[in-house]
N, C-alpha and C positions, 0 to 999 in steps of 0.2 A: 207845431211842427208837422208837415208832411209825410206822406205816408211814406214815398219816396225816398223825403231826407233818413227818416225812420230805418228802412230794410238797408240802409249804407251806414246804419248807424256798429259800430262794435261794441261798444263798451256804455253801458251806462253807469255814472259816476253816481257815488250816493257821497254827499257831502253830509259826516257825521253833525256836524253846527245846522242846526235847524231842518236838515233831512232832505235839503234840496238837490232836487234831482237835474244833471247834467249830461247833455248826449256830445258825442262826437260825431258830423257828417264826415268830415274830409281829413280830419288829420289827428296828427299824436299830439298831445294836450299833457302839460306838466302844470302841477298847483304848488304853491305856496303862504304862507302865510304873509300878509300883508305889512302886518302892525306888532306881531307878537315876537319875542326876541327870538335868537337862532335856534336856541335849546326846544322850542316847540314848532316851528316849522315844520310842516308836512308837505309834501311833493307829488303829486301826481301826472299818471302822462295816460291816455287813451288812445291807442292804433286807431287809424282808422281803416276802413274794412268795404270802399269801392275795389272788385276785384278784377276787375278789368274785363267779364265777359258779359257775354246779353243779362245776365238773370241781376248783374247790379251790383253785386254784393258778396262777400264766404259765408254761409249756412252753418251756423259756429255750434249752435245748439244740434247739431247733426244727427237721430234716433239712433245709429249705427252705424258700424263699417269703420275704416279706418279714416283718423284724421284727417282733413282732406289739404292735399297739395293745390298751393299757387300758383307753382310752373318747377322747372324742372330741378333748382337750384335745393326745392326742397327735401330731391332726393339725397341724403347724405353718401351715396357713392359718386355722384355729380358736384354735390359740394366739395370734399375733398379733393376729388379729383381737377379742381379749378387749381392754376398754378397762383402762387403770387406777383404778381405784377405792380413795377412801381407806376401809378397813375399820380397824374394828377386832375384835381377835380377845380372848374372854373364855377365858383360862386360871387355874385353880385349883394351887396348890400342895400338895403333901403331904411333911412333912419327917418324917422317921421316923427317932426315935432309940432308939436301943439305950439298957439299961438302967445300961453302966456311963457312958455319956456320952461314949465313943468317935468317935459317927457320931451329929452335928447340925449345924445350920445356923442361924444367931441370923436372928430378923426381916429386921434391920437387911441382910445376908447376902441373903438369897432378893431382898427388893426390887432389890436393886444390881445381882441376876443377872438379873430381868427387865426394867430399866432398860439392862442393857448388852444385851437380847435388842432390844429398840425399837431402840434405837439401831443395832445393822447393818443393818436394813429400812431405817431413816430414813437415812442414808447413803446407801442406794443407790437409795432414791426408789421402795422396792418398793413404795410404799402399804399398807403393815399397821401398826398400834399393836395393843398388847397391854393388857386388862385385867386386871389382878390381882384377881379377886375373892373372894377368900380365902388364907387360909394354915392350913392344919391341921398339927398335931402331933400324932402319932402317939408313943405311945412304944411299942416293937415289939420283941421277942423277937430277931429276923429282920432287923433294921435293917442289922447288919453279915453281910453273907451272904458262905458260903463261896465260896473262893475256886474260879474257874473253872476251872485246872488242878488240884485238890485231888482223893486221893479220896472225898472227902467229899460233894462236888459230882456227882452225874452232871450233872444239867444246868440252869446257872445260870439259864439263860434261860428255863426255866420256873419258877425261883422268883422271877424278878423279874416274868413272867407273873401269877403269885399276888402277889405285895403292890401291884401296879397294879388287878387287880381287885377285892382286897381292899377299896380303900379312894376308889375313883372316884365322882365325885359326878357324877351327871347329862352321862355322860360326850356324848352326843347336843348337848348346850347351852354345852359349853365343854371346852377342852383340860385333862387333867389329866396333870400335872406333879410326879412323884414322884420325891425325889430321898433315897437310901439309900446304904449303903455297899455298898462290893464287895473284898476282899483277893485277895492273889497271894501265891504260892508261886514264882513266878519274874520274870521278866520284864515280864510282861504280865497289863493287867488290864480286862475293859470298863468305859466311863465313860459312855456312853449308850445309850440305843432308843430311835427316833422309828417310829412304824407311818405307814404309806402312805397312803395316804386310800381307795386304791380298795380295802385289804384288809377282808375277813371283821371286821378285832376294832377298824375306822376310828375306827366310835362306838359302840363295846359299852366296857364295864369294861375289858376289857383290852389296848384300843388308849392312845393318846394317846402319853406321852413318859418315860423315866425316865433320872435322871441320877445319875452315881456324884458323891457328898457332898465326896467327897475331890479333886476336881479341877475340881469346875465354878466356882468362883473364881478359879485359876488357869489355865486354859482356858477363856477367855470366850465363845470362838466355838465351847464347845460345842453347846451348848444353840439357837443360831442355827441351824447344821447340823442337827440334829434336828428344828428347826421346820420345816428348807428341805423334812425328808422327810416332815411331817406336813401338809406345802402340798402336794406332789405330786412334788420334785423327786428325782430320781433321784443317784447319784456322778458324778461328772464321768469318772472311770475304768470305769463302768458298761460301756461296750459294746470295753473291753479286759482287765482284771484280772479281771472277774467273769461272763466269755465266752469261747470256747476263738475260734481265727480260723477256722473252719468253721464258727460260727454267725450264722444269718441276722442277728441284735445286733451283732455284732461291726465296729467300727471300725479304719479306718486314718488315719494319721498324717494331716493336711490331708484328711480325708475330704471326697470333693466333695459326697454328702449324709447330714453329719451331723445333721441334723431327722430323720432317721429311722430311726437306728439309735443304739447306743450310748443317752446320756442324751436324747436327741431333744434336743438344741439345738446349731446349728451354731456359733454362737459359745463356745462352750467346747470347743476342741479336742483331739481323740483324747488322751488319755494314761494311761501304768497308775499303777500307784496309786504313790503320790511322798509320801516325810516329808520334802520341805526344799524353802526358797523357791526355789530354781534346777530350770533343765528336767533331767528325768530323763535318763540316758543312755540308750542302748540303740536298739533299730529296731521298726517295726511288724514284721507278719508276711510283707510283701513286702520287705524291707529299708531303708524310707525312716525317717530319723532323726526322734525322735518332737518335739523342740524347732519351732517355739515353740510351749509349753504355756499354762498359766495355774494353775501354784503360787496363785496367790492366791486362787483359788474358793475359797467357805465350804463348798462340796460335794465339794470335796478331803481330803488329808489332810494338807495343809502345816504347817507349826510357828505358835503361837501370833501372831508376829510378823508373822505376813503373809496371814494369811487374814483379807479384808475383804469380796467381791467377792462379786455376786451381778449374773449379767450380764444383757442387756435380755429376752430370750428366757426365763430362769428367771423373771423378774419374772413375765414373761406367764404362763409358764406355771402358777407359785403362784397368779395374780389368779383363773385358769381353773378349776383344780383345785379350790382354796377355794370357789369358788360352785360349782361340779359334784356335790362331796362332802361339803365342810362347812361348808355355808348357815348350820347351827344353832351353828356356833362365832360366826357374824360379826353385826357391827353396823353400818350404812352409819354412818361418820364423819360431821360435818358438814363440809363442804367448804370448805377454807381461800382464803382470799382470796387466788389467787395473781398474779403480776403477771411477764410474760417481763423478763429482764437482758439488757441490750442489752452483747453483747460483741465484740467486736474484738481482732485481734493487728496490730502494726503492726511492722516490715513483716512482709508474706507474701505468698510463701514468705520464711521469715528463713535468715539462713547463720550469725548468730552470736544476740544479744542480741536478744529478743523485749518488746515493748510490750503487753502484754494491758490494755486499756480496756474498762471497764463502767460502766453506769449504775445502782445500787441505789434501787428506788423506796422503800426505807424504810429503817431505820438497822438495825440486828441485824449478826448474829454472819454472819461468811459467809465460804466457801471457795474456794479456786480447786485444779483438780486436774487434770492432764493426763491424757488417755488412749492406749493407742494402739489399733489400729483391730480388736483382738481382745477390746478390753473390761479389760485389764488398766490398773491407774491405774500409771504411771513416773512422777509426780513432783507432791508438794503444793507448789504456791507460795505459798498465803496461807492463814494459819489467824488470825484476829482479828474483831475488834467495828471497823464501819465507821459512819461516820456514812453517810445516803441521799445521792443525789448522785453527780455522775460522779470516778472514780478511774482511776489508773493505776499500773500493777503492772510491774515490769521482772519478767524470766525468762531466766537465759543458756542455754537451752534443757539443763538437764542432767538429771540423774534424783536420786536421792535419796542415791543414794553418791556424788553430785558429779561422776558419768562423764557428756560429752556425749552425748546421745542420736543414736541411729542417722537417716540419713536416711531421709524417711519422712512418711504424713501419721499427725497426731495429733488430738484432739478436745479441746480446751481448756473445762473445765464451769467455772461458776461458781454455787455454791449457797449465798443468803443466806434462812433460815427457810421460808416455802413458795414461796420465789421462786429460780427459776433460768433460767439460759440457756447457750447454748456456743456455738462456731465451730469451724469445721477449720481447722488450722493445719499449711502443711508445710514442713520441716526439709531444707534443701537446702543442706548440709556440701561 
């Protein structure tokens, strides 16, 4: 590798099967297991870290001084202060198959994965719709590329460097999205890069997004993750897994300000990198226990099953990011006629059996979701088609595996089409 590639490098990946070491130049990098069944699947993704000024690169190992900022979006009084706006964001597909028909993806296939990409925005009320304004097929020599532990392979990440630039359309005007194969020889295999916004390659050929063929049906919320890094968002493990505790980045456990270290958002707390919906074990680097986490971030690396979340602060921060860096991806939405849901918990504080009352100003599809006060949702109470009009929802305040939830306050959302509303609801056991 170059010395070059090297000082653009962020993250070096230690792959525990045989100890091979793995760099990222240009983009964020997701692993999985190739051959092993789901229960041992491991996930990985590497930011990458061109930052867009002369020197190349962010100085991540920094001796001092405070975290250092990418632009201004990192200020979390600029963050917040970004409104939310309905965008939409124009992305191009590129499917590239191999000759013997190995590694492709039917039409039918790519829409469903950019259908299930809207849809985790729209859940979480990020404000982005994505357009599909194309789908190319490629048929490509290079479709199925070697495998990253091979020695075949020096380095994978510049061959999917090359079939992203290869075949980018107007990458300045819209997200390109190329999704190819990738083999293993052990354990472990990448299944994505999403580039950063504020890198060197943001809107050249060989930024945008590329996903391994073989798993992004099956891992829906890959592809979400990716977009989260091609918005501006960082890992949620960012200022612990991918920072030694002597660096100015570095997080601790309930850090008092996480806005400015780690992934710059306080609501998503300190944790290293985690493959399962439960809080990691282990301690920060002063010995405080790293629970409660939030397994369910899309900017984590939790299992398929439980990555939803994209919490208030990452919103802002994507809404920021996107208009700072990449104006020429978006389109102002037309602004949906929205109307607040009048909601209620009766009683509150409740000790058992909660009453949740809304008023839906129109008939549609609409949810009820608790939260608690970290941003993680513990428990959907209503998934159905309502007629408009006032309802009432019983809730025995439990969670999702039927356990009674802790005492505590929570946030009761209700979101029926572009109408929502919530209440604080506290649980007094």
């Amino acid at each position: 590798m170059s010395s070059a590639t090297f000082t653009r490098t962020l993250v070096v990946l230690i792959v525990a099967l045989g100890q091979h070491l793995v760099t990222s130049p240009s983009a964020g990098s997701d692993r999985s297991s190739a051959t092993a069944p789901d229960s041992t699947l491991t996930f990985w993704c590497g930011t990458e870290d061109a930052a867009g000024d002369s020197s190349g690169g962010l100085r991540l190992e920094a001796a001092a001084g405070d975290c250092p900022f990418k632009g201004a979006c990192d200020d979390p009084s600029v963050r917040d202060g970004t409104s939310i706006v309905p965008w939409t964001v124009r992305v191009i597909a590129h499917v590239l198959r191999s000759p013997d028909g190995t590694c492709d993806l039917t039409t039918q296939q790519v829409q469903t994965v950019i259908d299930g990409l809207g849809q985790f925005f729209q859940d979480n009320g990020a404000g982005f719709r994505f357009q599909l304004t194309a789908i190319r097929v490629h048929d490509d020599p290079d479709a199925n590329l070697p495998p990253c532990d091979s020695p075949a392979c020096q380095n994978v990440l510049d061959a999917i460097h090359v079939s992203k630039s290869t075949y980018a359309e107007q990458p300045e005007a819209q997200c390109n999205i190329v999704f190819s194969c990738l083999g293993s020889s052990s354990q472990t295999v990448l299944i994505g890069l999403g580039t950063l916004p504020w890198s060197l390659e943001a809107l050249n050929a060989g930024g945008g997004i590329w996903v391994n063929s073989s798993f992004v049906v099956s891992r829906p919320a890959t592809l979400a993750h990716e977009m989260g890094h091609a918005l501006g968002l960082w890992h949620t493990f960012h200022g612990v897994s991918e920072v030694s505790c002597a660096n100015a980045c570095a997080e601790s456990a309930r850090d008092p300000d996480g806005d400015r270290r780690g992934d710059f958002a306080s609501d998503t707390p300190a944790t290293p990198t985690n493959y399962t919906c439960s809080d990691p074990p282990g301690t920060d680097c002063s010995g405080q226990a790293w629970a409660p986490t939030q397994p369910q971030n899309l900017m984590g690396y939790g299992p398929a099953q439980c990555t939803r979340l994209f919490t208030p602060q990452q919103i802002h921060r994507m809404q920021c990011w996107a208009r700072a860096k990449m104006s020429g991806w978006l389109v102002e939405s037309a602004p949906e006629l929205r109307a607040a849901v009048a909601v209620r918990a009766i009683p509150n504080p409740a000790s058992a059996e909660t009453r949740i009352a809304f008023v839906l100003p129109a008939a549609g599809h609409a949810r009820i979701d608790v939260f608690d006060l970290l941003g993680r949702r513990v428990a959907r109470v209503l998934d159905a088609d309502l007629s408009a009009g006032s309802h009432v929802v019983s809730w025995p305040g439990t969670g999702g595996s039927g356990t009674r939830l802790r005492s505590g306050a929570y946030i009761v959302r209700v979101v029926a089409g572009p109408n929502r509303g919530q209440a604080l609801l506290a649980l007094r056991h």
